[in-house]
C-alpha positions in Angstrom: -33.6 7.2 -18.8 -30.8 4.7 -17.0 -31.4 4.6 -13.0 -28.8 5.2 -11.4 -26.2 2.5 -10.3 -25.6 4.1 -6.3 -27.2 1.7 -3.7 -29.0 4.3 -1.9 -31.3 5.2 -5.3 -34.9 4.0 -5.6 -36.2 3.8 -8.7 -40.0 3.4 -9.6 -41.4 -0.3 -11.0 -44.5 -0.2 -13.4 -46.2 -1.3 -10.3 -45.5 2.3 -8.5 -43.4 0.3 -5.9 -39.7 1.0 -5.2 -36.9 -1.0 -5.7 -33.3 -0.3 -5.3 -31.9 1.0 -8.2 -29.3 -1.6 -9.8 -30.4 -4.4 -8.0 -31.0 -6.3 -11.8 -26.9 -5.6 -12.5 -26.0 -6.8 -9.5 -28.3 -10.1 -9.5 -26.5 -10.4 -13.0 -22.9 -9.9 -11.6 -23.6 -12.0 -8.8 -24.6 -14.8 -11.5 -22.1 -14.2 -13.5 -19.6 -14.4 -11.0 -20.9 -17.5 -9.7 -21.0 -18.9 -12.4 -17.2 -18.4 -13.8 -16.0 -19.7 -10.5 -17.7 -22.7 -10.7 -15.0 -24.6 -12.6 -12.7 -23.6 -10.0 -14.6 -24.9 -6.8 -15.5 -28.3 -8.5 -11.6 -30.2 -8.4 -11.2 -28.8 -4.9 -14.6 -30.1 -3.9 -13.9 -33.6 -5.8 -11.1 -33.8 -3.5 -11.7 -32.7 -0.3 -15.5 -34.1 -0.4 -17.3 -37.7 -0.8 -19.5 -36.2 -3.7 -19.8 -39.2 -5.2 -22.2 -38.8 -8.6 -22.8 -35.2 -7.1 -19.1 -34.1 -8.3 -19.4 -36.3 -11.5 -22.7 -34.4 -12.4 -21.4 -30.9 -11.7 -17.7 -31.7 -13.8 -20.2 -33.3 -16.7 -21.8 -29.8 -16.6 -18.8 -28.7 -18.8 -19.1 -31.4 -21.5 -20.4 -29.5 -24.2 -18.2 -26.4 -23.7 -14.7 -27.5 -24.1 -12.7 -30.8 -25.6 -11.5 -31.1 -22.4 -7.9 -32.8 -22.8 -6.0 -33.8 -20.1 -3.1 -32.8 -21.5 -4.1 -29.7 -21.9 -6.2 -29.0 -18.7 -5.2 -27.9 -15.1 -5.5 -30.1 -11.9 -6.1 -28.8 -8.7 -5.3 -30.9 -5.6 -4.9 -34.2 -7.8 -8.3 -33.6 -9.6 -8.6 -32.5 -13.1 -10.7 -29.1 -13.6 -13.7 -29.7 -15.9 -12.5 -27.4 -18.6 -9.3 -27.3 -20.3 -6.5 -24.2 -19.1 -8.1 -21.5 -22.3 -12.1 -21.9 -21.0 -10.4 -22.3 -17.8 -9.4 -18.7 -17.8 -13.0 -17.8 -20.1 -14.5 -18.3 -16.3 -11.9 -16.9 -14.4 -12.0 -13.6 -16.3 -15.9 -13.8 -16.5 -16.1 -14.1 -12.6 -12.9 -11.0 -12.0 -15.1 -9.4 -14.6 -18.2 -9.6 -12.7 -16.7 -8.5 -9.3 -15.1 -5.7 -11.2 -16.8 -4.6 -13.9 -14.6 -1.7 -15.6 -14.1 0.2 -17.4 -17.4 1.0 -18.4 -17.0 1.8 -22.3 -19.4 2.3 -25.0 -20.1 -1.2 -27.1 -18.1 0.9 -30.2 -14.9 0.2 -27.5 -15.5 -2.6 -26.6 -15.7 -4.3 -30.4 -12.1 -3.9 -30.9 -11.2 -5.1 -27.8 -13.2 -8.4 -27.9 -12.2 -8.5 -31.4 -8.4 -8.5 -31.0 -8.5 -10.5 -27.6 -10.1 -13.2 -30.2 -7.5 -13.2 -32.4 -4.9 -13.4 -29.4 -6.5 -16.5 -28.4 -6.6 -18.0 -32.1 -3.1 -17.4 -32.4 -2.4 -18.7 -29.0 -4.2 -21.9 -30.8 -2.8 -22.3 -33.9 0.8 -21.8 -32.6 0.2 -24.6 -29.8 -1.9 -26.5 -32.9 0.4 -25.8 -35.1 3.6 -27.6 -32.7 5.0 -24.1 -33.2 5.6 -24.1 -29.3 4.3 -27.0 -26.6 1.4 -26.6 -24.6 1.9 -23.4 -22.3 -0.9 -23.5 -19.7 0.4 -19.6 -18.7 -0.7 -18.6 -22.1 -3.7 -20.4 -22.8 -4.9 -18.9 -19.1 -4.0 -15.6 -19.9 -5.9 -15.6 -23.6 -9.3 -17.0 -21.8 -9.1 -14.6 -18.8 -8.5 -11.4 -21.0 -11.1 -12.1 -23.4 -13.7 -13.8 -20.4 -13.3 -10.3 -18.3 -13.5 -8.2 -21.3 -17.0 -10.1 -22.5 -18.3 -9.5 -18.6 -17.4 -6.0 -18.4 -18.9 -5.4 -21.9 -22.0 -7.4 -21.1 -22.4 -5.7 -17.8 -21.5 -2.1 -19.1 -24.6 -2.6 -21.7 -26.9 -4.0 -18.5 -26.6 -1.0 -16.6 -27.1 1.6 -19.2 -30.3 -0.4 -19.8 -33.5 1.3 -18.4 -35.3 -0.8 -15.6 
């Protein structure tokens, strides 16, 4: 049976002892949340901050998850995020989706959702790709933060309808 998600609730460990109900979800939203506004702290940091190989080991933390163009990537206070605009937004809607957290729909609703917010973004791709229309750092935002709150949510929904 789920425990409830109010803060007030206990809910009983294997152990016998009491924790506060929901305290797993919100360790995860907290993480989460963290986590999708890393990429948005790090250029402000860069410039504000003598980081030195600090900031150059926190922007290579990105590497692997996006192609990274300048061309095609945001700069905030002269410094280049570590993610192009589209993953850009991924975190930004992860992190809103983590604070937020709604609606809280079955998986069966969320599918379709995730699905067509994936084929927004691959059209948003292949008509930039495609020299269709230039480089629109609006739409590739907007793509990423739609599909990176909807994953959250989703994600989050099926966390707290998870028993203890």
């Amino acid at each position: 049976m789920p425990v409830p998600e109010s803060a007030g609730a206990l809910a009983q460990t294997p152990s016998g002892a009491s924790e506060p109900a929901g305290s797993r979800l919100r360790v995860v939203r907290c993480a989460l949340a963290i986590v999708g506004a890393l990429p948005w702290c790090i250029p402000p940091a860069r410039s504000r901050l003598p980081l030195g190989e600090l900031g150059a080991a926190l922007d290579r933390l990105f590497v692997a998850m996006c192609h990274r163009m300048p061309e095609r990537s945001l700069a905030l206070e002269g410094v280049l995020m570590p993610l192009c605009s589209r993953c850009a937004g991924i975190f930004a809607g992860v992190a809103a989706g983590a604070a937020i957290a709604r609606p809280r729909l079955a998986m069966t609703a969320w599918r379709p959702i995730l699905i067509a917010l994936s084929a927004l973004m691959v059209v948003d791709v292949a008509t930039q790709d495609l020299g269709l229309r230039p480089v629109w750092h609006a739409t590739r935002l907007a793509s990423g933060l739609a599909f990176g709150y909807a994953a959250a949510a989703a994600f989050l929904t099926q966390v707290a309808r998870r028993p203890g």
